[in-house]
Every structure is written in C-alpha cells, then in structure tokens.
C-alpha positions in Angstrom: -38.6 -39.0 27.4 -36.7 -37.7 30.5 -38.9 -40.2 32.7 -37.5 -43.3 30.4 -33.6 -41.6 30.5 -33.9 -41.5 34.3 -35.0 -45.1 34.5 -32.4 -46.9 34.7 -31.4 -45.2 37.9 -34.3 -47.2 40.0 -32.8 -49.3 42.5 -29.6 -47.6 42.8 -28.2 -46.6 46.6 -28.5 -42.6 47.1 -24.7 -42.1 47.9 -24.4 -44.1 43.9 -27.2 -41.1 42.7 -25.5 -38.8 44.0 -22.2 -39.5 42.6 -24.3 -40.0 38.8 -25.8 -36.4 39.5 -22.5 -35.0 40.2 -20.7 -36.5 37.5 -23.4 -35.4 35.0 -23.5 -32.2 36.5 -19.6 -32.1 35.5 -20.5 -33.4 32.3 -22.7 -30.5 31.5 -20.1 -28.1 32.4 -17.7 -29.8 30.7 -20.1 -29.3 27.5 -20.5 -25.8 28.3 -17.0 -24.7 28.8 -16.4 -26.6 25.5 -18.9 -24.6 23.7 -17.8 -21.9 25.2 -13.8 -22.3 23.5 -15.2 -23.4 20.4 -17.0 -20.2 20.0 -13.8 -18.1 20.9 -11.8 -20.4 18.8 -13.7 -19.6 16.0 -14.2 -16.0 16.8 -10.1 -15.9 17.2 -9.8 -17.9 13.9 -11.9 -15.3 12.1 -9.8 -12.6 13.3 -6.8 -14.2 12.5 -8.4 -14.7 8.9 -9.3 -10.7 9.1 -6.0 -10.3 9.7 -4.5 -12.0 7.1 -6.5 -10.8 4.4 -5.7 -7.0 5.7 -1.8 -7.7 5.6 -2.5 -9.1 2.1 -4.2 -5.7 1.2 -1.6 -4.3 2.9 1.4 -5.7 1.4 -0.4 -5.3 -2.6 -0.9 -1.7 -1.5 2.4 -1.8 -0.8 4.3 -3.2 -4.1 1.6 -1.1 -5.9 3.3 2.1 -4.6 6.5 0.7 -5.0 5.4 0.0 -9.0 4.5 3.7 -9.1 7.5 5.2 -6.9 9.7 3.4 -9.5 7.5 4.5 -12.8 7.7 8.3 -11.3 11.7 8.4 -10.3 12.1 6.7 -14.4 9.7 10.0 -15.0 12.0 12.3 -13.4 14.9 11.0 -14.5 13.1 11.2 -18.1 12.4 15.0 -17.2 15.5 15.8 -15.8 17.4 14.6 -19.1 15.3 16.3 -21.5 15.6 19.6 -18.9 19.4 19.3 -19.4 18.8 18.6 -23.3 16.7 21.6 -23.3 19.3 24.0 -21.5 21.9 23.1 -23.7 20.0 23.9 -26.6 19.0 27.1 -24.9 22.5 27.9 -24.7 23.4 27.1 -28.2 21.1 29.7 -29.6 22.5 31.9 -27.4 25.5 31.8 -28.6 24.4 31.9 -32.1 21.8 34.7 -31.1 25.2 36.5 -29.3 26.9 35.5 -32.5 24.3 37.4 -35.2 24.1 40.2 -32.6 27.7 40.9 -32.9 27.5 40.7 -36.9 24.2 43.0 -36.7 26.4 45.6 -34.4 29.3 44.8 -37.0 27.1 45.6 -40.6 25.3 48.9 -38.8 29.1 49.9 -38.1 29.7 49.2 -41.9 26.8 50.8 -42.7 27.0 54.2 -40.8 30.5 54.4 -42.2 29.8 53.4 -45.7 26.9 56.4 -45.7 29.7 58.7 -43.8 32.2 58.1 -46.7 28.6 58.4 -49.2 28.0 61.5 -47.5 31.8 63.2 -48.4 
C-alpha cells in the first residue's frame, strides 16, 4: 500500500521531495502534538468534572450540617425552656414544701403545748 501512496512522487525534482518529506514530516508532528493536547484536554476536563462533582458533595455536606446545626439550636432552645419550666416548678414546691414545714413546726408547737396544759 505504502509503494502505491508513494507513487505519485515519481518524476518529481529531489529539492520538490525533499520539501514533500519535510512538510509531511511537520504533518506528523503536527498530528502528534495534537494528540498529545487532546489527551491532556481530556485528562484536564475529567479533573475539572472530579472537581465539580466534589464541590457538589461538598456544598450538600454542607447544607446537610447546616439542616442539623439548625434542628439542634431549635433542640436546645426546646431544652433550655423546659429547663427554666422545670426550675420554676422546682421552686414552687419549695415554697409550698417551706410553707407545710413551717405549719408542721407550727402544729408540733400546738401540740407540745396542748399535752403541757393536758399534763397540769
């Protein structure tokens, strides 16, 4: 095949071959060095595709947390209202414990002087 591709060169001066071999020498290069970017073209296009999709990730990782920072602070603020709730109902009943304490301390009185005067 090579024999019937180079045919077409009989008859031609050597300084004319010469040029052809050079320029298809250039031509080959050319193709090479082509090749050559298209493979780190797509190789940099993957990457850049890598990227993307882990900046993605990244940013749904991101609102995710920001979902749950925002469902914990409602939790606290949940916690910390029913904390409050629960230490003002602690110090209710005691106040009302204080309160019955008092009248228990005030009855025994009542008592112990009741059995005096039973006593006399």
């Amino acid at each position: 095949m090579s024999w019937a591709v180079e045919e077409w060169k009989e008859g031609i001066s050597p300084r004319v071959l010469q040029k052809i071999h050079e320029l298809e020498s250039q031509v080959d290069k050319l193709r090479k060095e082509r090749q050559q970017r298209q493979f780190q073209l797509e190789s940099l296009e993957a990457a850049l595709q890598k990227q993307k999709q882990k900046v993605e990730n990244e940013k749904n990782e991101a609102a995710s947390l920001k979902r749950e920072n925002q469902s914990l602070m409602e939790l606290c603020d949940s916690l910390e209202k029913a904390k409050q709730k629960i230490s003002h109902d602690l110090q209710v009943k005691e106040s009302q414990v204080n309160i019955q304490s008092g009248q228990l301390n005030s009855s025994k009185k009542d008592i112990e002087r009741l059995e005096q005067e039973l006593k006399r």
